[in-house]
C-alpha positions as CSV (number, residue, x, y, z in Angstrom):
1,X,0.0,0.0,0.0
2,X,1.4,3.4,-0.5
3,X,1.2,6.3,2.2
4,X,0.1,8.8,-0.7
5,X,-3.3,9.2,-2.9
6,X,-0.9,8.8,-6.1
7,X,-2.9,6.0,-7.8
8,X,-5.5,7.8,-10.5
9,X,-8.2,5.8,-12.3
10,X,-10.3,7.7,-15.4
11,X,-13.3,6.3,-16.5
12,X,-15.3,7.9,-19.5
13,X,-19.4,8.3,-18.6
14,X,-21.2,5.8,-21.1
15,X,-18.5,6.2,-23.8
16,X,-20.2,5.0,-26.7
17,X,-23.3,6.8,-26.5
18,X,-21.5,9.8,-25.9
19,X,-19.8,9.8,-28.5
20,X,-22.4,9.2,-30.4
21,X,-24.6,12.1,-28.8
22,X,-21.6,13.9,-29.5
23,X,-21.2,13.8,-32.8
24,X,-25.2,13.9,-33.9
25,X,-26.7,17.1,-32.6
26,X,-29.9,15.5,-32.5
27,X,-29.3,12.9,-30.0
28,X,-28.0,15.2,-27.3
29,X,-30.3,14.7,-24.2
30,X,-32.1,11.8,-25.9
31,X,-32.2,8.0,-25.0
32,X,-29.3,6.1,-26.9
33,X,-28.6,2.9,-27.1
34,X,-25.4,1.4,-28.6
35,X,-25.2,-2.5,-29.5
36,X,-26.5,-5.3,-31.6
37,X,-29.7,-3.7,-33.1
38,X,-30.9,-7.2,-34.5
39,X,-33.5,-9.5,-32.5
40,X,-30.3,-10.9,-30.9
41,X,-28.2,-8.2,-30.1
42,X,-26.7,-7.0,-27.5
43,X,-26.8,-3.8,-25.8
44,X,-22.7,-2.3,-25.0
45,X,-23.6,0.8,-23.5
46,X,-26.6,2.8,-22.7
47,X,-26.4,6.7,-22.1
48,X,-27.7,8.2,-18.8
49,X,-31.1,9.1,-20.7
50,X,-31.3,5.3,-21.3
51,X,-30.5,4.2,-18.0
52,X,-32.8,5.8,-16.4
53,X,-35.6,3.5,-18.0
54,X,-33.6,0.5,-16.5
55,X,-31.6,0.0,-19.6
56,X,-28.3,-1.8,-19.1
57,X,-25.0,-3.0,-20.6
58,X,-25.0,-6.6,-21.5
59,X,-28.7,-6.6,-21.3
60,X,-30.4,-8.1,-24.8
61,X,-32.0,-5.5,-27.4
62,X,-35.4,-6.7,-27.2
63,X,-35.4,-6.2,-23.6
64,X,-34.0,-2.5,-24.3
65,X,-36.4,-2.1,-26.7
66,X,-39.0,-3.0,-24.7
67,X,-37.6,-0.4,-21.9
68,X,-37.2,2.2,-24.1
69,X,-38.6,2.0,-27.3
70,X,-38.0,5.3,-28.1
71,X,-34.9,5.4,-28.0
72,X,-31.9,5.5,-30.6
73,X,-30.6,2.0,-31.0
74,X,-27.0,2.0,-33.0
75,X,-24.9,-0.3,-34.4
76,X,-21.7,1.5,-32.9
77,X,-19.0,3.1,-34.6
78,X,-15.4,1.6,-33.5
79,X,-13.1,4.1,-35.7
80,X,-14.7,7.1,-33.6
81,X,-14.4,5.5,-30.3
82,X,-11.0,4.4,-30.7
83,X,-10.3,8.0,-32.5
84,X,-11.3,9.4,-29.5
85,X,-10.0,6.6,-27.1
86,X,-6.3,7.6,-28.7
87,X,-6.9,11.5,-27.6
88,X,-7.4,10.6,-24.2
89,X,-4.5,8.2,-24.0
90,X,-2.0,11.1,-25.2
91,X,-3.3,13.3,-22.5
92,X,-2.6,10.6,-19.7
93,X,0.5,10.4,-21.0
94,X,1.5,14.1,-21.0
95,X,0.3,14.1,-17.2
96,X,2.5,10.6,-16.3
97,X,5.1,8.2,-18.1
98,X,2.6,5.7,-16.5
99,X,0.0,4.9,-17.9
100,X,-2.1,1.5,-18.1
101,X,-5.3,1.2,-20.7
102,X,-8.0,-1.1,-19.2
103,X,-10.0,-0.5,-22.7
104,X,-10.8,2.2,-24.6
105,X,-12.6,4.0,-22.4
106,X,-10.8,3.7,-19.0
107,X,-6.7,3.7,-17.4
108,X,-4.9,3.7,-14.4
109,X,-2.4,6.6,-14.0
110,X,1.1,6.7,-11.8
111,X,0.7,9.9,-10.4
112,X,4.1,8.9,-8.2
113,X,5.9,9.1,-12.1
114,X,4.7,12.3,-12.7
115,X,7.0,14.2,-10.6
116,X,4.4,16.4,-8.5
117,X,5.4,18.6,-5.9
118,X,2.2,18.3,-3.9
119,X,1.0,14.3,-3.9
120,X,-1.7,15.6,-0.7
121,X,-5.2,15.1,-0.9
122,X,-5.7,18.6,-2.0
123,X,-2.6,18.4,-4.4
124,X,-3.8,15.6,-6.5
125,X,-7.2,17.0,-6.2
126,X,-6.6,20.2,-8.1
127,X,-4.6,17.7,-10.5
128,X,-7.4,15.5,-11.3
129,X,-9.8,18.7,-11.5
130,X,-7.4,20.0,-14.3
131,X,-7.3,16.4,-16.4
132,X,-11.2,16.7,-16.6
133,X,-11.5,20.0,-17.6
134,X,-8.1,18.7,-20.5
135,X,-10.4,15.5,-21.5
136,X,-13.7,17.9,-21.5
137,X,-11.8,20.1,-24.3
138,X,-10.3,17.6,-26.0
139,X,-13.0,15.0,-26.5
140,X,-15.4,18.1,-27.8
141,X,-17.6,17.5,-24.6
142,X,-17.1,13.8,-23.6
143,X,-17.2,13.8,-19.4
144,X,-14.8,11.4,-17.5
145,X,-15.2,9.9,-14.3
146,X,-12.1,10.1,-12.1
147,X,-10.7,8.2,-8.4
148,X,-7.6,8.5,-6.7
149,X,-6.8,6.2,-3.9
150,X,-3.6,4.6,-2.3
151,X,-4.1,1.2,-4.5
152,X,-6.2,0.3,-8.1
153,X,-8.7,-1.6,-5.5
154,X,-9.6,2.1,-4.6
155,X,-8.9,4.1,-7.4
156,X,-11.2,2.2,-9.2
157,X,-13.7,1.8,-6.7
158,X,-13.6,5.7,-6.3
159,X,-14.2,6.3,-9.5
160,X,-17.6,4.5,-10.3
161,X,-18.5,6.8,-6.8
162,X,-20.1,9.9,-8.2
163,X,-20.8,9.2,-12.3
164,X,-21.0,10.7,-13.9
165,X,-18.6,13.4,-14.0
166,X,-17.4,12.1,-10.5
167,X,-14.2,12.8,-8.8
168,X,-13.5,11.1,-5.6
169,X,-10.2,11.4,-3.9
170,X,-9.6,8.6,-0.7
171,X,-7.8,10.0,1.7
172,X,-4.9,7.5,3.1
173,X,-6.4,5.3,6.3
174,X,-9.5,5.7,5.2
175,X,-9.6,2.9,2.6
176,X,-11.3,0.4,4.6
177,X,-14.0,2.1,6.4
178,X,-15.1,3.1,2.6
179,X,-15.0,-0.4,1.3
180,X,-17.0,-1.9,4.2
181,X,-20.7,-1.3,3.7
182,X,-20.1,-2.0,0.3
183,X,-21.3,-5.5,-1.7
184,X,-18.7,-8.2,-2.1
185,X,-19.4,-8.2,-5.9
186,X,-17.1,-4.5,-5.5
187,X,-13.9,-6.6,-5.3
188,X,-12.6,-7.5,-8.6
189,X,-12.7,-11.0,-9.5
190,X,-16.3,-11.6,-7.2
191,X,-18.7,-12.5,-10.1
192,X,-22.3,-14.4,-9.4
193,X,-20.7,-17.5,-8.6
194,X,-18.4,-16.7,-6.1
195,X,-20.7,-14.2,-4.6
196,X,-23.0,-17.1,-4.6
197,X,-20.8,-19.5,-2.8
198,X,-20.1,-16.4,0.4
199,X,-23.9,-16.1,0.2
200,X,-24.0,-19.3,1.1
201,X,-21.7,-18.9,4.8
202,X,-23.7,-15.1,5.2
203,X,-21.3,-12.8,3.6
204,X,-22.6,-10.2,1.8
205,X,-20.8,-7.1,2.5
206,X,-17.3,-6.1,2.6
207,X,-17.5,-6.1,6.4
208,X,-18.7,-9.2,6.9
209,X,-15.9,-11.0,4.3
210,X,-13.5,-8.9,6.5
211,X,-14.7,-11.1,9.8
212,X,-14.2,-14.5,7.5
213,X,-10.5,-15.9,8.4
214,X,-7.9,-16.9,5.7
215,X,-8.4,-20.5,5.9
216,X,-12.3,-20.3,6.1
217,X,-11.4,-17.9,2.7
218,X,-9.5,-20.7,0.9
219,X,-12.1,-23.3,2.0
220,X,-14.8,-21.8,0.2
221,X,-13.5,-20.0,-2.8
222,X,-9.9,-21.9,-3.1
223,X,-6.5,-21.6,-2.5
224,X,-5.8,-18.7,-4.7
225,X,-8.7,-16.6,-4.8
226,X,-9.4,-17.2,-0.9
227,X,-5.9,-15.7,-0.3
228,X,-6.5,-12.6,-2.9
229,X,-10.1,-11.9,-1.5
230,X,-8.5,-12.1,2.6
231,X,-6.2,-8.9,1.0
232,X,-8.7,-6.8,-1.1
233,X,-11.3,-7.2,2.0
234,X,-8.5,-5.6,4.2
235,X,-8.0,-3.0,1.1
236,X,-4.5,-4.2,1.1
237,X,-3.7,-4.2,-3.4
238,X,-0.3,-3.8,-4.2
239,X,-0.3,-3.9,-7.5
240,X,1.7,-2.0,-9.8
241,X,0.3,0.3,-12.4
242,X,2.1,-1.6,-15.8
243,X,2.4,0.8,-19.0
244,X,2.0,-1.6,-21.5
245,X,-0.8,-4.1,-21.5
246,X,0.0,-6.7,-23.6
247,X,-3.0,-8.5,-26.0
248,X,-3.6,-11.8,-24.4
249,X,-5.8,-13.4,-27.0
250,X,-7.2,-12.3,-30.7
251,X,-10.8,-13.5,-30.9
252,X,-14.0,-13.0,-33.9
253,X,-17.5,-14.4,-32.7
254,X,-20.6,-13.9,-34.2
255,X,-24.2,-14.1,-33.3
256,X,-27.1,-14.5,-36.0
257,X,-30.5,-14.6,-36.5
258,X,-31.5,-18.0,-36.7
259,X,-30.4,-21.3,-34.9
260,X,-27.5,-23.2,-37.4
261,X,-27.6,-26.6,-38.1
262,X,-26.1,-27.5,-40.7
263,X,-22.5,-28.8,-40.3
264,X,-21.1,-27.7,-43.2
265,X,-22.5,-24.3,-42.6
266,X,-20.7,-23.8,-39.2
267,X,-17.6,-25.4,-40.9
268,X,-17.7,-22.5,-43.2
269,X,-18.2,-20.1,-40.8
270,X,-15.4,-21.2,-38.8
271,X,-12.9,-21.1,-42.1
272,X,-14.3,-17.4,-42.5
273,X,-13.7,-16.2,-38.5
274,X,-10.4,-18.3,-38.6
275,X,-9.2,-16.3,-41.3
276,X,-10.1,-13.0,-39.6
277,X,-8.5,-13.9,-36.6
278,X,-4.9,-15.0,-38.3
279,X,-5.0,-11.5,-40.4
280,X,-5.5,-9.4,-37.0
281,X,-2.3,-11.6,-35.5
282,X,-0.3,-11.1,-38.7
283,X,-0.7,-7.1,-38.7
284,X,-0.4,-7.3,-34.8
285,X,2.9,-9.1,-35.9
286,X,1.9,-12.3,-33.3
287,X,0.8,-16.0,-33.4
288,X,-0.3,-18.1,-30.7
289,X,-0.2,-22.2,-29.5
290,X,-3.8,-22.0,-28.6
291,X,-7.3,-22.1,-30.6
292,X,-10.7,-21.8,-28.8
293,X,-14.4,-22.2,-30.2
294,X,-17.1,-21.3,-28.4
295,X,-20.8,-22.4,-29.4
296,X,-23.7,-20.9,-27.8
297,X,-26.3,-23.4,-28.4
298,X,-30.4,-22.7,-29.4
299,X,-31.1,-22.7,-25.2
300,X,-28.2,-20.7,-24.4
301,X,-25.7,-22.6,-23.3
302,X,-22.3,-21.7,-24.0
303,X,-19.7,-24.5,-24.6
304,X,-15.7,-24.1,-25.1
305,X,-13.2,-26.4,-26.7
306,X,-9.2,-25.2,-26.7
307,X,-6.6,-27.1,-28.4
308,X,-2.8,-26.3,-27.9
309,X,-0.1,-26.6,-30.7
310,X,3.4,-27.3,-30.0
311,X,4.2,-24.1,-31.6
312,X,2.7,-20.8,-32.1
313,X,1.2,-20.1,-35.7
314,X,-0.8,-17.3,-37.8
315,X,-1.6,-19.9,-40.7
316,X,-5.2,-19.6,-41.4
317,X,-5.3,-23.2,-42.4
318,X,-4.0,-24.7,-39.4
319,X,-6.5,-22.6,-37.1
320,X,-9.2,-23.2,-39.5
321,X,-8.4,-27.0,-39.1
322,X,-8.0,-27.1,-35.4
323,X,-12.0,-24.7,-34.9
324,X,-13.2,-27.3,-37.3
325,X,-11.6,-30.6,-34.8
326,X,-13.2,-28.6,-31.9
327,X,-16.7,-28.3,-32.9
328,X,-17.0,-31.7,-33.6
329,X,-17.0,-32.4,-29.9
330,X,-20.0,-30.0,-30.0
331,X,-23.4,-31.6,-30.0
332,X,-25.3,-28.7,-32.4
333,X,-28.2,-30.4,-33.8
334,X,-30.4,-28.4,-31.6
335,X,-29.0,-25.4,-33.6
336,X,-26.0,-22.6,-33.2
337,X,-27.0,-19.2,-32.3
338,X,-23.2,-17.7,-31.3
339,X,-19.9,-19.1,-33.2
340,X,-16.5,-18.2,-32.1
341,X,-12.7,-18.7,-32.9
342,X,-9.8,-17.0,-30.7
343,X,-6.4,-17.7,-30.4
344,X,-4.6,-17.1,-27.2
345,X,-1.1,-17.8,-25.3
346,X,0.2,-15.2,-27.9
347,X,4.2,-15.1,-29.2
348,X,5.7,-12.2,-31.4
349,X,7.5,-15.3,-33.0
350,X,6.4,-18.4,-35.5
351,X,8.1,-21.5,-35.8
352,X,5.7,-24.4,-37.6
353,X,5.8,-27.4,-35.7
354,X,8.3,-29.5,-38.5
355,X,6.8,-32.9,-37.5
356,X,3.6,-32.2,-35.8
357,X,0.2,-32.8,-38.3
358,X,0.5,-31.5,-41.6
359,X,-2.8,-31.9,-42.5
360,X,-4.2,-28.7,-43.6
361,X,-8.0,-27.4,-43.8
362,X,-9.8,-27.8,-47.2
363,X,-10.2,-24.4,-49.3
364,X,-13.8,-23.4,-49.4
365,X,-13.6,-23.6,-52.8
366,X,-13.0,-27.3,-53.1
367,X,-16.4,-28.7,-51.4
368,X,-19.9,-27.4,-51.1
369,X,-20.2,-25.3,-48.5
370,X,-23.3,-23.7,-48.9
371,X,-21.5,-20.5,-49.8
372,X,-24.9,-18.6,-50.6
373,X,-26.2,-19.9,-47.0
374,X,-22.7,-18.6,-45.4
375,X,-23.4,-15.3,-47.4
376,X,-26.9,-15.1,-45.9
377,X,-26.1,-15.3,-42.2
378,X,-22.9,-13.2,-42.7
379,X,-23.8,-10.3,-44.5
380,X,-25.0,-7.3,-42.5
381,X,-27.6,-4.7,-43.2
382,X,-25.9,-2.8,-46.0
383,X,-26.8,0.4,-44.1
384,X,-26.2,0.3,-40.2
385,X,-28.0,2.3,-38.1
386,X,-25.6,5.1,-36.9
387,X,-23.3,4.4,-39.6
388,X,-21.7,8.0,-41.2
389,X,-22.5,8.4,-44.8
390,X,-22.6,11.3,-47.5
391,X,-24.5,12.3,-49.7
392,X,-23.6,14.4,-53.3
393,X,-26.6,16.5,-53.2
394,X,-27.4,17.0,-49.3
395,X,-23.7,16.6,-47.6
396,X,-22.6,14.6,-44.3
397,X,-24.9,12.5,-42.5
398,X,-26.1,9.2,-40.3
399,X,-28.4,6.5,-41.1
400,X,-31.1,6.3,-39.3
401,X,-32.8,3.5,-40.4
402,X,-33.1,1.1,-43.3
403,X,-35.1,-1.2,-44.6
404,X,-37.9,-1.9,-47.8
405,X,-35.4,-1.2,-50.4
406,X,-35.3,2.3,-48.7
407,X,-32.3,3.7,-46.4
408,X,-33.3,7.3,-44.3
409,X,-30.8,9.8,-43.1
410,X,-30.3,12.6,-41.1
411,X,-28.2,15.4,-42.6
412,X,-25.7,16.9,-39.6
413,X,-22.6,16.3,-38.0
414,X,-20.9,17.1,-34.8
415,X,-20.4,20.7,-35.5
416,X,-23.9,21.9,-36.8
417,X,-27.3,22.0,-35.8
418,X,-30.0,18.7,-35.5
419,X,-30.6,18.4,-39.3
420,X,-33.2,17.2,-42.1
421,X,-34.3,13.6,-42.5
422,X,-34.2,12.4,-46.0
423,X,-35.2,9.0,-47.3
424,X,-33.2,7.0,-50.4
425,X,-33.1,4.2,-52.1
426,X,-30.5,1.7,-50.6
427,X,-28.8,1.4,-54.4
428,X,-28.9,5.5,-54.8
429,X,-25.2,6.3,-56.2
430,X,-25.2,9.6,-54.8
431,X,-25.6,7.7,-50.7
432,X,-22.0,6.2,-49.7
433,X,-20.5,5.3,-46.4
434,X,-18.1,8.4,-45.3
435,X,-14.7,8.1,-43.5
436,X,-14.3,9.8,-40.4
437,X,-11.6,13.0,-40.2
438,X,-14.0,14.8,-42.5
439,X,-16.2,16.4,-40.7
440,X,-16.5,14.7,-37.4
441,X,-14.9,18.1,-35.4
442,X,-16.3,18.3,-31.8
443,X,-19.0,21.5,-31.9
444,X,-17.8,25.1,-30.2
445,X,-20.5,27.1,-30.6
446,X,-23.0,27.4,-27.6
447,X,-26.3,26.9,-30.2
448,X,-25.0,23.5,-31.1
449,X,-27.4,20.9,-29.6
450,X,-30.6,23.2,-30.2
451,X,-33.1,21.6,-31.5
452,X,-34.4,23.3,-35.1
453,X,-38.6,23.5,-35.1
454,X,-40.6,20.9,-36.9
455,X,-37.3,18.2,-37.3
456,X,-38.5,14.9,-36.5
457,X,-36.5,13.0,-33.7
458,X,-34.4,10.2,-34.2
459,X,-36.8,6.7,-33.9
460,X,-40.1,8.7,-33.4
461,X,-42.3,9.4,-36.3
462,X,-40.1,6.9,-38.8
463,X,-41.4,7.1,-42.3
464,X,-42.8,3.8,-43.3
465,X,-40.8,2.7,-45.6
466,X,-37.7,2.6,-42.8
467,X,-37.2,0.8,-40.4
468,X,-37.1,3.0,-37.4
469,X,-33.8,3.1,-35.0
């Protein structure tokens, strides 16, 4: 434990949809939801106008929908958030040497590297004041959540305090009467099962793990995690903040819209999301000894199956091979509604196993594999709901819903006001997707956000040849 508050955890408020509010005018102080828009989809983040009608991450769309139905459900737009995700990063950086990325929307920060003079409570106060008021102006109006504590346990903790647009600061010796009324589900690593299993001996709070010895710990978690959860009770985390986070595995799953059965299907699936996987490792310059498929069955269950190579690889075919070997052990004649291939225990080195099996996966091109079918469940609505496009005639804009042959828009980006809704055909030649850098620049003009008179708002009022958002 250190003696001073110099542990600093940032957490942007409902990233996504921010960003999204952000950068379409006509969203700002609207319910948005950010996720799989399909009758399986599932919801990444909600904004605070969301939440507030019991809208949740990990929660499925139709039960959003059934929440919120007016609300703005998007596909998400991953250039943007990591655009912005990569502005926030630099500006840790400029305040400390260490700096540790959780994801793309949240870090640790060594504020012990950044040479202070004043590492007080008040000191790192005013510090953490200044960052949000840096990450405010930068981000063109994004809010962070910050907390600053004598360990990450705290930090962390401290931070999820006060959203949004919290700041908590822990004063040294106080760590432990601020964790006790808490849930045990606060301590990282305490998910529904092991929460479940302290249930089970009447612990529930912080406090009453606290009164639970060591070996009583180890008893009912294990040896490992009984040991770990005796320390974080006692808000005793040591742990370092590390500046680079290494990738531990490269995965591609997908979910579609009808249970899979056929075999050759899923085989075809799995060549397709095998040979995403081994181009991500190949421009990450890594290969890895270990291939996973998951298979989330018609009822829900989710089954794994891992095999480990001799040698790491990023050969398409021989991850292609090994997905195929694993789904075998897969019963899926009830049907496949979620197929997955990752690759984990990752190397920045390949060296082919010489005399291991050189068997290598068929090309799709050399049996029927119902390439129509795999075109079917694989290909996405050609206009995603969110997605930036541009028009020749009418300029910059979002979809904001398709369907019928038809694709609707609305006409504004981040720096105007809430804009027209137009409505194409999906094949018009003058409607294509637009990169960002364009015209994404965050608004600075106080009007930006009014709504104009007589504009209809996004998923109310959806002309009837679109599907609404």
């Amino acid at each position: 434990m250190r003696a001073d508050p110099t542990i600093l955890h940032v957490d942007l408020d409902a990233f996504f949809a921010a960003v999204e509010q952000r950068d379409k005018p006509s969203l700002r102080g609207k319910p948005v939801v950010v996720g799989g828009v399909g009758g399986r989809g599932v919801v990444a983040t909600a904004s605070y106008e969301a939440r507030a009608f019991g809208v949740r991450s990990a929660m499925s769309t139709a039960e959003a929908r059934s929440r919120c139905p007016h609300a703005a459900f998007l596909t998400g737009r991953f250039d943007a958030y990591r655009e912005v995700s990569g502005t926030v990063m630099r500006l840790l950086r400029e305040l400390s040497p260490l700096v540790e990325p959780l994801s793309l929307d949240e870090a640790f920060v060594d504020l012990a590297a950044a040479g202070l003079d004043d590492v007080s409570v008040a000191g790192v106060t005013e510090v953490a004041r200044r960052l949000k008021r840096d990450l405010h102006e930068a981000t063109g109006g994004l809010h962070g959540s910050v907390g600053i504590g004598t360990s990450k346990l705290v930090a962390k903790i401290a931070s999820d305090l006060e959203k949004p647009d919290g700041l908590v600061v822990v004063p040294p010796g106080t760590e432990r009467d601020l964790l006790r009324p808490m849930r045990v589900t606060v301590i990282p690593g305490v998910g529904p099962a092991t929460a479940e299993r302290l249930r089970r001996v009447g612990v529930h709070t912080v406090a009453e793990l606290e009164r639970i010895s060591e070996d009583e710990l180890v008893r009912v978690v294990g040896q490992a995690h009984g040991k770990g959860l005796y320390r974080m009770a006692r808000a005793d985390d040591d742990r370092p903040v590390v500046a680079e986070r290494e990738a531990k595995s490269v995965s591609v799953e997908d979910t579609y819209d009808t249970d899979l059965v056929d075999r050759r299907l899923l085989e075809g699936l799995l060549d397709r999301q095998a040979a995403k996987v081994t181009e991500r490792l190949r421009k990450a310059r890594l290969s890895g000894r270990t291939v996973t498929v998951k298979v989330r069955l018609h009822d829900f269950s989710t089954h794994t199956r891992s095999l480990t190579l001799a040698a790491p690889t990023d050969n398409t075919r021989t991850v292609a091979r090994l997905a195929r070997t694993l789904i075998a052990e897969v019963d899926t004649s009830g049907g496949v509604r979620l197929l997955g291939v990752g690759v984990s225990g990752l190397a920045d080195w390949i060296q082919e196993d010489l005399f291991g099996d050189t068997e290598e996966a068929a090309d799709t091109a050399d049996e029927p594999l119902a390439e129509e079918a795999i075109a079917r469940v694989t290909r996405g609505r050609p206009w995603s709901p969110g997605m930036d496009v541009e028009h020749a005639t009418h300029g910059p804009g979002w979809v904001w819903g398709s369907g019928r042959g038809r694709v609707t828009v609305r006409f504004e980006t981040a720096e105007t006001r809430p804009g027209p809704v137009k409505t194409f055909s999906t094949d018009d030649p003058d409607l294509v997707p637009r990169p960002r850098g364009r015209y994404d620049v965050p608004p600075d003009t106080p009007e930006a956000g009014v709504p104009e008179a007589g504009v209809p708002e996004a998923g109310v009022a959806a002309p009837d040849d679109a599907t609404p958002l």
